[in-house]
GUPA-37989 format. One record per residue: residue number from 0; x, y, z of N, C-alpha, C in turn. Coordinates in Angstrom, 3 decimals. Layout:
! GUPA-37989
[sekol NUM; [X; Y; Z]; [X; Y; Z]; [X; Y; Z]]
...
***
This chain:
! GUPA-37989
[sekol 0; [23.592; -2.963; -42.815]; [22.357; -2.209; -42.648]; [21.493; -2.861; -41.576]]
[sekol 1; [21.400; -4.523; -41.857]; [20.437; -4.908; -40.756]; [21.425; -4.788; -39.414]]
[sekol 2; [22.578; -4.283; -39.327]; [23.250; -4.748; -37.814]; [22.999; -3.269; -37.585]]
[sekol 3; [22.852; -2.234; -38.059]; [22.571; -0.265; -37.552]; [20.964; -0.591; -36.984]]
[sekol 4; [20.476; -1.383; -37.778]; [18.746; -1.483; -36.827]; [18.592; -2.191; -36.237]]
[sekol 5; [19.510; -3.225; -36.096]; [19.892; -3.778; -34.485]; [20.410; -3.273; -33.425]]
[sekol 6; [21.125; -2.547; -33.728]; [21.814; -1.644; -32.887]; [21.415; -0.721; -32.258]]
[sekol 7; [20.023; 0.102; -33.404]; [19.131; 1.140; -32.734]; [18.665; 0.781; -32.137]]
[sekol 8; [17.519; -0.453; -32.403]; [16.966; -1.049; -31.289]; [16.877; -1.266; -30.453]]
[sekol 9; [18.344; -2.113; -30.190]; [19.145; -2.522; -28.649]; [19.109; -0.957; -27.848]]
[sekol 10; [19.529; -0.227; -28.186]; [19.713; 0.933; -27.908]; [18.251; 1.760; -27.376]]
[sekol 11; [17.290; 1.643; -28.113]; [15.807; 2.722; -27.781]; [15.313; 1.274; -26.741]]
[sekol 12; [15.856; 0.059; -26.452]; [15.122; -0.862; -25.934]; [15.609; -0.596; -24.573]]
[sekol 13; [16.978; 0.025; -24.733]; [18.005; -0.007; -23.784]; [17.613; 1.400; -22.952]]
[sekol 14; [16.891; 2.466; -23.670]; [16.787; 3.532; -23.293]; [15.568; 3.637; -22.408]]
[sekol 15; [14.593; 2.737; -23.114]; [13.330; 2.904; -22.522]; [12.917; 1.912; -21.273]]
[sekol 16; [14.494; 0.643; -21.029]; [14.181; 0.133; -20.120]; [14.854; 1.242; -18.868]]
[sekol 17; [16.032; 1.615; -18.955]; [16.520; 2.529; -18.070]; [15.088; 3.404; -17.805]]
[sekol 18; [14.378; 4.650; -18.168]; [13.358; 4.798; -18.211]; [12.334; 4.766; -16.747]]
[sekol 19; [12.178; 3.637; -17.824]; [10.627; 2.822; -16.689]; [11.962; 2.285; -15.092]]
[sekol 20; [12.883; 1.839; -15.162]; [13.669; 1.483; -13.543]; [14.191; 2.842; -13.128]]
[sekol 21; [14.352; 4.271; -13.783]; [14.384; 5.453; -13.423]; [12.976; 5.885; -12.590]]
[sekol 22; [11.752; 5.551; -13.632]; [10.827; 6.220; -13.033]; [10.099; 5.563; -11.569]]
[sekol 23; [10.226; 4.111; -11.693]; [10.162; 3.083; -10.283]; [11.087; 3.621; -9.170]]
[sekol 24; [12.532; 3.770; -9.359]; [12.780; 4.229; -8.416]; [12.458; 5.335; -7.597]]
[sekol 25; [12.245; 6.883; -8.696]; [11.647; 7.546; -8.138]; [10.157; 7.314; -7.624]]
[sekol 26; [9.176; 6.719; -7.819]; [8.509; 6.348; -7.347]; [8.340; 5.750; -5.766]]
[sekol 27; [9.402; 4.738; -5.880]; [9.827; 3.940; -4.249]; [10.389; 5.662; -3.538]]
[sekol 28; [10.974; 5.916; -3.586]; [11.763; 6.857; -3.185]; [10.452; 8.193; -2.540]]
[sekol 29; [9.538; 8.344; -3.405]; [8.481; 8.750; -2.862]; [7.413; 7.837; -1.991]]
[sekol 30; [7.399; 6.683; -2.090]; [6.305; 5.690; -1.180]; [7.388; 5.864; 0.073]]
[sekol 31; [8.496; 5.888; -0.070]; [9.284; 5.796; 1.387]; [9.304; 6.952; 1.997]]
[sekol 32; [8.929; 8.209; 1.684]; [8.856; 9.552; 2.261]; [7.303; 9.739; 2.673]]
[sekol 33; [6.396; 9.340; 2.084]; [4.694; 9.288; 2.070]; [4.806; 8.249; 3.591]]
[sekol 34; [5.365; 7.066; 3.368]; [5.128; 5.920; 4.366]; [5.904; 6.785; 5.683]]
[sekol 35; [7.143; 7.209; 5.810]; [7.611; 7.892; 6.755]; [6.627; 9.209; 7.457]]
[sekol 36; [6.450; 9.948; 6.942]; [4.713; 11.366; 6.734]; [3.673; 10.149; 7.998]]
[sekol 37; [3.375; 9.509; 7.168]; [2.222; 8.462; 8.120]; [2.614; 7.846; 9.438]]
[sekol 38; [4.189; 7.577; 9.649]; [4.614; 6.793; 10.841]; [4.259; 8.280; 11.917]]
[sekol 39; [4.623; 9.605; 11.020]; [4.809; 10.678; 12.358]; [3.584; 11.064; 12.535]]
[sekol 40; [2.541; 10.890; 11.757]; [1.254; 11.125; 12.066]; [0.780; 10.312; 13.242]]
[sekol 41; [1.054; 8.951; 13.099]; [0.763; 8.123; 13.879]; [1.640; 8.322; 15.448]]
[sekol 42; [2.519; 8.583; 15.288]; [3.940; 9.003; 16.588]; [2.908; 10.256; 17.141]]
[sekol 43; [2.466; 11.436; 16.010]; [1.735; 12.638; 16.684]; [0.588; 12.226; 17.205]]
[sekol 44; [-0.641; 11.208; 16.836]; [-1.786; 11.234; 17.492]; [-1.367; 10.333; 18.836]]
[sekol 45; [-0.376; 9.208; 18.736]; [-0.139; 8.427; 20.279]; [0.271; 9.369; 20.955]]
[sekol 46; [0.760; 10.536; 20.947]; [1.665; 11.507; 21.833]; [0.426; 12.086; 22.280]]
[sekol 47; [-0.457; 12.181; 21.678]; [-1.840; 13.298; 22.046]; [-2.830; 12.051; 22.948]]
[sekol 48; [-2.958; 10.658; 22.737]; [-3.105; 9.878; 23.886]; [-4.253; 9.074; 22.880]]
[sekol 49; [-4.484; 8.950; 21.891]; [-4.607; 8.224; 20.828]; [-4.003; 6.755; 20.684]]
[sekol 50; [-5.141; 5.268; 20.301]; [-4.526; 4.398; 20.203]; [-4.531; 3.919; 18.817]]
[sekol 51; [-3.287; 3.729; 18.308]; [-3.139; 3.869; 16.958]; [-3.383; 2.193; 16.238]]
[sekol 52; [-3.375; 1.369; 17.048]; [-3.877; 0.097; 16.548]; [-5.469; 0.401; 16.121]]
[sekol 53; [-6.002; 1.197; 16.938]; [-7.550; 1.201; 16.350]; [-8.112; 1.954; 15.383]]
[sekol 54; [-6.916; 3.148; 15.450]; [-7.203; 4.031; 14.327]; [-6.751; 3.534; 13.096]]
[sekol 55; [-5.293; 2.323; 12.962]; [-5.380; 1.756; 12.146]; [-6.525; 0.808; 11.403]]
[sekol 56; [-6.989; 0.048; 12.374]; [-8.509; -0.740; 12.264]; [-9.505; -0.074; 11.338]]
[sekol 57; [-9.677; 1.431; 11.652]; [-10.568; 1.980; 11.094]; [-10.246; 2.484; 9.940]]
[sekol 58; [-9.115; 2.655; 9.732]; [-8.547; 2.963; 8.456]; [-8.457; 1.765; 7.480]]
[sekol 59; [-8.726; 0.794; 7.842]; [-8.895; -0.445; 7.001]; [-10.221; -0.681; 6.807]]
[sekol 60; [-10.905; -0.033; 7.956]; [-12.028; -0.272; 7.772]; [-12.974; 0.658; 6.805]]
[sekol 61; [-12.321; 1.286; 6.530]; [-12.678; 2.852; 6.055]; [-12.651; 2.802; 4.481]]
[sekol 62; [-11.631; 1.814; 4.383]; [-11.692; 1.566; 2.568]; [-12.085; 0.572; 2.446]]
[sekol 63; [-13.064; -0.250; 2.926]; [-14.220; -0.791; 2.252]; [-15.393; -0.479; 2.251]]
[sekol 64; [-16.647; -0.898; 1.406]; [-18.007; -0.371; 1.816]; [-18.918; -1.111; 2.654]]
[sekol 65; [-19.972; -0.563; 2.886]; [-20.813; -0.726; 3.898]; [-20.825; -2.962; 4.104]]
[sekol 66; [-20.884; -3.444; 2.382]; [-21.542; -4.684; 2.758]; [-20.440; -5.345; 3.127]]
[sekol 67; [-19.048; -4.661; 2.914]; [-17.646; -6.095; 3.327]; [-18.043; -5.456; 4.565]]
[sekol 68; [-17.887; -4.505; 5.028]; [-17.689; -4.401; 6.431]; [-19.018; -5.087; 7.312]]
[sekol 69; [-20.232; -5.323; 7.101]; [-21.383; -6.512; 7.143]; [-20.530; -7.748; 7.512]]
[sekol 70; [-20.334; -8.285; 6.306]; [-19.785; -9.446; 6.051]; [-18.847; -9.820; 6.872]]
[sekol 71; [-17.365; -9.460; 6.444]; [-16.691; -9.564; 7.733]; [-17.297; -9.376; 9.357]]
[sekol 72; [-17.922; -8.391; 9.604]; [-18.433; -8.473; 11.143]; [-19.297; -10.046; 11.407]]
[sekol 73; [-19.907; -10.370; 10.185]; [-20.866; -11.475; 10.510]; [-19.780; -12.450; 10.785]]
[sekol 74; [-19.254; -12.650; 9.594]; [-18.399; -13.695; 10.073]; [-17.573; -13.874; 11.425]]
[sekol 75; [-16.807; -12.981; 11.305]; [-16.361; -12.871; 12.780]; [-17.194; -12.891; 14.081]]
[sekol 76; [-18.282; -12.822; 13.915]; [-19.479; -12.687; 14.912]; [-19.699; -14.503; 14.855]]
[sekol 77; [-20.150; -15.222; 13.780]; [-20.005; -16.161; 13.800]; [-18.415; -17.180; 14.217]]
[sekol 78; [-17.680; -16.750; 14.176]; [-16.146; -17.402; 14.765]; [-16.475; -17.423; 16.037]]
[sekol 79; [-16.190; -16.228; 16.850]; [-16.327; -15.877; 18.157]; [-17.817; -16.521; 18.912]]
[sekol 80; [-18.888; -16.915; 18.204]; [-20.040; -17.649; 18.889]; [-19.271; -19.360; 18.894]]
[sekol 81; [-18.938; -19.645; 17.533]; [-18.395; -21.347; 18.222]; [-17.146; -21.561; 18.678]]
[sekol 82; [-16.441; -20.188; 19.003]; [-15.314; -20.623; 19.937]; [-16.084; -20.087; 21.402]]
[sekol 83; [-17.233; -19.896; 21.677]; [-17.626; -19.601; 23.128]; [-17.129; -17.925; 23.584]]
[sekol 84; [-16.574; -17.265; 22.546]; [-16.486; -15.600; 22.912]; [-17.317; -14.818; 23.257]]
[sekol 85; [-18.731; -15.413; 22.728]; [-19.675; -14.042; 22.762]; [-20.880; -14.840; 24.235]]
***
């Protein structure tokens, strides 16, 4: 009796790990079609005469709020004064 509820176990443990590495893969499998979507976006705006390093920039810049993007500029404002940039 205790080796049939070992057995189930192994088994619903076995089921539900397949599962969750079923649903990851499909998952990757969609980040790699989403990430591909974005390379041709990026291929379409350089073709139109677009520089995509900056539009990347801003897209980083774009998901933070007002005070990181402060912050970071200060700092970097401060780098570039004691290496003699500005």
């Amino acid at each position: 009796m205790a080796d049939e509820i070992t057995e189930t176990s192994n088994t619903v443990a076995a089921g539900q790990l397949r599962a969750f590495i079923e649903r990851v893969e499909r998952l990757e499998e969609e980040k790699k079609t989403i990430a591909d979507d974005i390379k041709e976006v990026f291929a379409e705006a350089k073709g139109t005469g677009f520089d995509t390093k900056a539009m990347r920039t801003i897209i980083r810049l774009r998901k933070k709020d007002q005070a990181e993007r402060e912050e970071e500029e200060s700092i970097l404002d401060l780098y570039k004064a004691a290496l003699g940039m500005v």
